[in-house]
N, C-alpha and C positions, 0 to 999 in steps of 0.2 A: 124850786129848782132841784133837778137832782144831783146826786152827790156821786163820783166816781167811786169804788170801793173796790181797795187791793186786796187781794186776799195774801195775808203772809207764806202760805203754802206759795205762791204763784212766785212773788218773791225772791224765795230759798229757789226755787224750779229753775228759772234766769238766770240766778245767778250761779247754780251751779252748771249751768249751760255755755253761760259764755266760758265760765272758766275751763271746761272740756273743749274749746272752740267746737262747737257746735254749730255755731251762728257766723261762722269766719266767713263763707260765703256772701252774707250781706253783709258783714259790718267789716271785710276787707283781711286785712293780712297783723290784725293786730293781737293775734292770742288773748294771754286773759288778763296782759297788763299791754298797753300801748310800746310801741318800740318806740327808741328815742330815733327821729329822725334825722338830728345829726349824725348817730351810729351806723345809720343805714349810708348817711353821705359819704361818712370817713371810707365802709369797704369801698363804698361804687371807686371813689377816688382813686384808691389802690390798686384796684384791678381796672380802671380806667387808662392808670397811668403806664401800664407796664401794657396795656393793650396797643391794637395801631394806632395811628395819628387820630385818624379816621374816627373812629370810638371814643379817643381821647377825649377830641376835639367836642364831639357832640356831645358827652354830658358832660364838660366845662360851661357849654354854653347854656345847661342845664342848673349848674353848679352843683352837682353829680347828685339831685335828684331819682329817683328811681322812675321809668318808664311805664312797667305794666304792673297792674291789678294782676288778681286772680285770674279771674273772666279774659281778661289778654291774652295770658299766659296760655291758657288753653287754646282759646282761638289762634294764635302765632303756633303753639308746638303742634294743631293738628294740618295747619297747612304744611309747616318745616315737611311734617315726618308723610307728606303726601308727594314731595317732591320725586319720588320716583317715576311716579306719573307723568311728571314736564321730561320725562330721559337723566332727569341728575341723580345722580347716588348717593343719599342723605348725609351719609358719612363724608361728604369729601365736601360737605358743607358745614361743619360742626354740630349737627343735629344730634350724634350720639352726647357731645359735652352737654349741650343744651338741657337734652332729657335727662341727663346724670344729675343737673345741675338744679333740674325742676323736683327732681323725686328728694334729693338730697333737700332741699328747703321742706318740703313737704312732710318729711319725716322728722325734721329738728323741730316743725313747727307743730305737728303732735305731742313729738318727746316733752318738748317745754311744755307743752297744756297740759299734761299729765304729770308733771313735778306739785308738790305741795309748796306753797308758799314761804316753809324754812328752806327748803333744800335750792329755792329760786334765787332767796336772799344770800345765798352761800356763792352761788354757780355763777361766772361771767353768761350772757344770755349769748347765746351761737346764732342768736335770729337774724341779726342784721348779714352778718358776713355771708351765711346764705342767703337770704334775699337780693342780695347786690349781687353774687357770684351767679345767680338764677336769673339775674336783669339781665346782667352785663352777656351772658354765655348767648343768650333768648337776640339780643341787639346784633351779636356779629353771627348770628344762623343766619339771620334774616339779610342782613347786610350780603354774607356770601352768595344768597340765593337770589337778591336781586342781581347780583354783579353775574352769575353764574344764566339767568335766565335774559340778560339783557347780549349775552351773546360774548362773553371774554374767554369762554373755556380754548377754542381753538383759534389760530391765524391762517384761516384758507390762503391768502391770498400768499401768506409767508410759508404756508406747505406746499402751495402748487403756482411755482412765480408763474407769469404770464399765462395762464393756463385757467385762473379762476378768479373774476374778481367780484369780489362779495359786496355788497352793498354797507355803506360807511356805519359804521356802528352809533347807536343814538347816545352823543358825548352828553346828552341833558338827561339820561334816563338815571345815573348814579344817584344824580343829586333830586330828584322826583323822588328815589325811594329814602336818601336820606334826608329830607323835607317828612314825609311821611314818617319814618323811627322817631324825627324829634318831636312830634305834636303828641306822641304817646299814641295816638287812636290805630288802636289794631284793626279797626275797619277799612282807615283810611291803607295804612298798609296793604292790606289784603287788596283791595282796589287798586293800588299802584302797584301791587306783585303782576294781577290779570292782566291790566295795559300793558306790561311789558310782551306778554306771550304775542305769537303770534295771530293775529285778528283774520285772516283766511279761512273759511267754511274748511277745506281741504286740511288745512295745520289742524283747525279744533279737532275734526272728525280724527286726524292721525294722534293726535293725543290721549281720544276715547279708545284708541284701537290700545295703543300703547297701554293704556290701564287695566283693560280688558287683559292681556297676554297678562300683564305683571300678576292678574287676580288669579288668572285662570288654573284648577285643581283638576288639569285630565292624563291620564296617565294614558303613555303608548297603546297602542291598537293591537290586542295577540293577531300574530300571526293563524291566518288559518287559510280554506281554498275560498275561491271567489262567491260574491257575495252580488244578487241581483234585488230590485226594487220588489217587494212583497216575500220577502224573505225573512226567515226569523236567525236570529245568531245573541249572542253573548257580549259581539264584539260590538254590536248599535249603540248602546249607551257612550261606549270609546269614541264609538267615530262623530258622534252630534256631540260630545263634550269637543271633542277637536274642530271642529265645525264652526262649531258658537266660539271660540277663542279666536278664531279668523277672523269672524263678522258673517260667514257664510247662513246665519239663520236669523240674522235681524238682533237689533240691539236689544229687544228685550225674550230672549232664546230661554228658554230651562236650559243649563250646561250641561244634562245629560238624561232627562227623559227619565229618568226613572221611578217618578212618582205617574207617568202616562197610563193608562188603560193595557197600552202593549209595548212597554221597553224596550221590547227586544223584534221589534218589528223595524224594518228598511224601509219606511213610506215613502208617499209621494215628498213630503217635505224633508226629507232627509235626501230622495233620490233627485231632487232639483238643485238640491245645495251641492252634491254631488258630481254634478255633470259641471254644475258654473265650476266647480273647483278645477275637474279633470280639464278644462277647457282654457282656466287661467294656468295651470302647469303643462301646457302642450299635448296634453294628452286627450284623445278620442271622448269628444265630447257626450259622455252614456252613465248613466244611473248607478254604473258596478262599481262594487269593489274589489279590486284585484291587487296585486303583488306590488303593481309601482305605486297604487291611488293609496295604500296602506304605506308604504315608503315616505310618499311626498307628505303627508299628514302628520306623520311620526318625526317632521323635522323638531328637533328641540327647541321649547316657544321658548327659551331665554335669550338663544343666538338668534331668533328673529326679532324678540323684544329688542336686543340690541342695533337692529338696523333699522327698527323703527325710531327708537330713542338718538340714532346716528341722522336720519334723516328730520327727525324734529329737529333737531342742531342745526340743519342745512336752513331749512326756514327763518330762523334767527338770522339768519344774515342776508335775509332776501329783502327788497325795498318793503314797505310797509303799506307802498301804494301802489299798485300795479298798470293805473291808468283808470279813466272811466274802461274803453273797450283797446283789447289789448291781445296782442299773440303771445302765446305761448308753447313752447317745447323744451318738451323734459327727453334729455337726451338716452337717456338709458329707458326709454318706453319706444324711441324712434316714429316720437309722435308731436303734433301740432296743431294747434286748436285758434281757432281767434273766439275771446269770451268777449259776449258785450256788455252792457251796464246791469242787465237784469240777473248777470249770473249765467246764463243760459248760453251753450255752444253753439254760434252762429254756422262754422266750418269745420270740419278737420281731415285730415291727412296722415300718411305716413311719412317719414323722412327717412335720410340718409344721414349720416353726421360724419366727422374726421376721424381718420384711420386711425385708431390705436398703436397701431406700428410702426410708425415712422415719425419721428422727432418732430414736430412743430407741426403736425398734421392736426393735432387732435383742437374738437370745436371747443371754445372756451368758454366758461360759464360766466355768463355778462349779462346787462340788461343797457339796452340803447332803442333807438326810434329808427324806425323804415319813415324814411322822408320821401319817397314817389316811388314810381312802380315804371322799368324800362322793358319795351318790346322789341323784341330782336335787337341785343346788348350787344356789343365786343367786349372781346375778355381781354381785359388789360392786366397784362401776368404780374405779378409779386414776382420780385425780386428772387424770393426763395424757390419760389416755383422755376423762375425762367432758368437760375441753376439747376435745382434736381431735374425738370422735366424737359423744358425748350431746347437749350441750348447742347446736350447733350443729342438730342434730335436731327440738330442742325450737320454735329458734327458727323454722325451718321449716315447722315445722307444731306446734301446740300440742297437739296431740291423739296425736301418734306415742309420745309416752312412754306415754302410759293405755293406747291398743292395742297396745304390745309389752311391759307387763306390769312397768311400770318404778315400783318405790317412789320417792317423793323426800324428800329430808330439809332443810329450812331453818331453817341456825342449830339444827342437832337435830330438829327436830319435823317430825312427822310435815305434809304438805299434799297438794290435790290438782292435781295436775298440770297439770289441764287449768284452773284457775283462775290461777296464773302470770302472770305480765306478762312471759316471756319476755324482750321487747325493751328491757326497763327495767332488768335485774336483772345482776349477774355473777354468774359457773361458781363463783366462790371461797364462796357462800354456801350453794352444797345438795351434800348426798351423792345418788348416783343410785344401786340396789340393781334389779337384773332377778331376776323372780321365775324361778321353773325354768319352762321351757315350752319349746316348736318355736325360737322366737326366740333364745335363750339361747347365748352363745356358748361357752362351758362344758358343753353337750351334758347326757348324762346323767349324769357322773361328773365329779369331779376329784380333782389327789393333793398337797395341799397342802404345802408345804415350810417351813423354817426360814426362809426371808431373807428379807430385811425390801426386796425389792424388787418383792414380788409376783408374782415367776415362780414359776410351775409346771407340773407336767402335767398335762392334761386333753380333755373328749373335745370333742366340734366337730358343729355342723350343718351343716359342709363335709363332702363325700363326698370331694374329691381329693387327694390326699397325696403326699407326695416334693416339696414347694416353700415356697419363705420368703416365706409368706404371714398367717403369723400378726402378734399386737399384741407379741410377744414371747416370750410363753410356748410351750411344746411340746405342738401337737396330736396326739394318740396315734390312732393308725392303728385301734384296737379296745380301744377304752377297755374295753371290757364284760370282754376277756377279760383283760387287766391285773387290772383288779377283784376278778378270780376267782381268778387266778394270786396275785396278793396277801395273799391273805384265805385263803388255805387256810393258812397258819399261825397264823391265829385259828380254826380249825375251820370254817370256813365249806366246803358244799360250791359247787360248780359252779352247782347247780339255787336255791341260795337266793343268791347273788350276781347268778343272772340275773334272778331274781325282783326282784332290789333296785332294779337297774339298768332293769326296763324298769317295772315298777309298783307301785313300794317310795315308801313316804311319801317325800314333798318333804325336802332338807336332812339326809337321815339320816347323820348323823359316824357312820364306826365307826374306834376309834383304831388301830395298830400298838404292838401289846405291846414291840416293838422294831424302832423304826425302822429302814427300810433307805436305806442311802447310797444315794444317785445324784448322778452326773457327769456334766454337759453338756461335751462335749470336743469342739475343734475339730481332728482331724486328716482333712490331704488327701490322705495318703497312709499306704496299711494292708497288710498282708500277708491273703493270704485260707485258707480253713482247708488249701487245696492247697499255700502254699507259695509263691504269685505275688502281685508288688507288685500292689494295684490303686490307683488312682488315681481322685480325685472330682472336679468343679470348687469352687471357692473363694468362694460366696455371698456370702462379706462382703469380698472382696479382701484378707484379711489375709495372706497368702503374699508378695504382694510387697513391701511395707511391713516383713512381718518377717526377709527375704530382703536389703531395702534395709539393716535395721539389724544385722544378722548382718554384714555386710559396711561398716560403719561409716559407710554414704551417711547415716547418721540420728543 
């Protein structure tokens, strides 16, 4: 049999290894004498106790045991310090203590493996108190950024009463991530950080974009005169690095071309990212560069980072389930889509949405069910409405209600209109009811919904669309074909929904066998099916106001 053979050199080698921690990677956090593990308890304790409940609590139940390894340690501080990617600000999660706190161990646990053996015998060991202070700091990073990506930084619904209501915050998601801190497994962590984000292709994709802007190293576009497709300039490398920070040349872009064959050439792929751009900024959809296309590009990517990073917020407090197939409008796009199970847009439209101008006008950001689909509707007026609009009408002319088809109701009963004393009487005493007709501001169709605030969708004897011009609710761009799109999963074809819609009895309810969700969402910034941020204006101002309170001016 043979014999193992040590050599004493090998030895001496080892051991003067571990004594360097050389080997602290595998064999953990214990330099070149083991720490007492009570000394590591006594700090964690200390700075447990003067910590939140929260912290407290959790390594009491630990019996202030220490949580992460090495290996953790890294893995938790390089998601911490990626947090700026989800829109959070690393710093307003303790990720700078965190880091102070990891380097700070890191160096005391050199310093001691570098002491000689008298000078060790002499010295209290500083290892334990940083290590626990390196735990403990690492536990409430993570704690914050769960709390922080589970959607508590803002209160829509307490910034914008009646006006937004956000979908209920997950009360089980706290206790997910601290389930996760107290197992110690920083994987398991990191997996309950993801679940928290938002699970929508749309939110992922706005996240990527978001990261993209934070990386992006392009510096403004000189000014110079106008610039066509097969042109050479100075300025090409500027505008494909500003280009690729959009999304405008695909996720895996060179950010400025200048390792290409010709840097400084305008090509075809530069001049098609080009036109999409000029074409998502209003502008003449063509290949050049000019005065404004150099303008719009030169926005500063940090104040856009920030409205991406505002509108990842928004998502955070949108349902986490949208429906199998389900509508949707995002009001500051003045658009509407019905998506079905596959992902894929069945429909879409443009809309109108609630005036900005006028107090209680504006459409609210809510998510509810359209329960059936009505043909040739009466508009039975809100309350608010019948003051600001009917009733002033009446008193202008007594006769305007009879020739626009308007029922009145007093105290319940039926009367006739043009008999009235108008100028004697108050709005608080009649219901007003518009029969269907030309006049009718509910068009041919509408799609009634569950809230008891009287918004919905519906069609309009407005022709123009894409403005916040409605009383509140969402005028549909083609009501008719809505109707039809809708109703084919009641067997309805095409030809009897048209039928419905243009000479189908007054008032005909037909219900939905099964409701479908729709969301009125306000985002001002979206990724488009190519992969580039597009950007809208803000109808209701709510970006800066929710911009102000993200950043604690609120």
């Amino acid at each position: 049999m043979s014999r193992l053979v040590v050599h004493p050199v090998l030895v001496a080698v080892l051991a003067w290894s571990l004594g360097w921690g050389i080997f602290d990677g595998l064999f953990g956090d214990k330099g070149p004498e083991q720490i007492a593990a009570s000394d590591v308890q006594e700090s964690i304790q200390a700075l447990a106790v003067a910590a939140s409940d929260e912290v407290g609590d959790l390594y009491a139940a630990r019996e202030y045991v220490s949580l992460w390894g090495s290996e953790e340690r890294s893995a938790l501080m390089a998601r911490l310090s990626a947090a700026s990617g989800d829109g959070i600000a690393p710093e307003t999660i303790g990720v700078d203590d965190a880091r102070d706190a990891l380097a700070m161990w890191e160096g005391t646990r050199q310093e001691w493996a570098a002491l000689d053996d008298e000078t060790r015998e002499a010295t209290p060991d500083p290892r334990p108190q940083a290590l626990a202070r390196a735990d403990v700091r690492l536990t409430e990073a993570v704690l914050q950024l769960g709390d922080k990506l589970a959607g508590s930084r803002i209160d829509l619904a307490a910034l914008h009463p009646g006006t937004w209501f956000p979908d209920s915050r997950d009360s089980l998601a706290r206790g997910r991530v601290l389930d996760a801190v107290a197992s110690g497994d920083a994987q398991a962590v990191l997996r309950t950080l993801d679940e928290l984000q938002p699970q929508h292709p749309q939110a992922q994709q706005l996240r990527a974009a978001l990261r993209r802007l934070r990386d992006a190293d392009a510096a403004p576009i000189p000014d110079g005169s106008p610039l066509a497709m097969g042109e050479r300039s100075i300025r090409v490398p500027h505008v494909r690095a500003r280009l690729a920070a959009l999304g405008y040349l695909g996720a895996d872009a060179p950010e400025t071309g200048w390792n290409d064959a010709e840097p400084y050439l305008l090509d075809a792929e530069i001049g098609r990212a080009l036109a999409r751009f000029r074409d998502a900024r209003g502008l003449a959809p063509d290949s050049s560069l000019d005065a404004a296309t150099t303008a719009a590009l030169n926005t500063d990517l940090d104040s856009l980072a920030d409205r991406v990073a505002l509108n990842l917020e928004r998502w955070r407090h949108l349902p986490d389930d949208f429906g199998e197939r389900y509508v949707w409008v995002n009001m500051p796009a003045y658009h509407l889509e019905v998506r079905e199970p596959d992902g894929e847009v069945g429909i879409e439209m443009t809309v109108n949405i609630g005036n900005a101008q006028t107090r209680g006008w504006t459409t609210p950001v809510i998510s509810d069910s359209i329960t059936r689909v009505v043909f040739r509707p009466a508009w039975y007026v809100p309350s608010s409405l019948a003051a600001a609009q009917v009733f002033p009408m009446a008193r202008a002319d007594s006769l305007s209600l009879y020739r626009s088809g308007f029922e009145v109701y007093q105290n319940g009963a039926p009367v006739d209109s043009r008999l009235v004393p108008w100028d004697s009487v108050s709005v608080g005493q009649f219901r007003f009811v518009q029969r269907p007709g030309p006049s009718n501001p509910l068009g041919r169709a509408k799609f009634p919904m569950t809230n008891p605030y009287a918004i919905l969708i519906h069609d309009t004897n407005r022709r123009n669309f894409g403005g916040a011009v409605s009383s509140g609710c969402v005028h549909a761009g083609d009501a008719e074909a809505l109707a039809a799109y809708l109703l084919r999963a009641e067997g309805w074809t095409e030809e009897r929904a048209q039928q419905a819609y243009r000479n189908g009895p007054q008032r005909q309810g037909v219900p939905l066998s099964s409701p479908i969700q729709t969301h009125f969402v306000y985002l001002t910034a979206e990724v488009d099916a190519s992969g580039a941020l597009v950007f809208h204006d803000d109808p209701y101002g709510y970006d800066v106001k929710q911009l102000a309170a993200l950043e604690g001016a609120l």
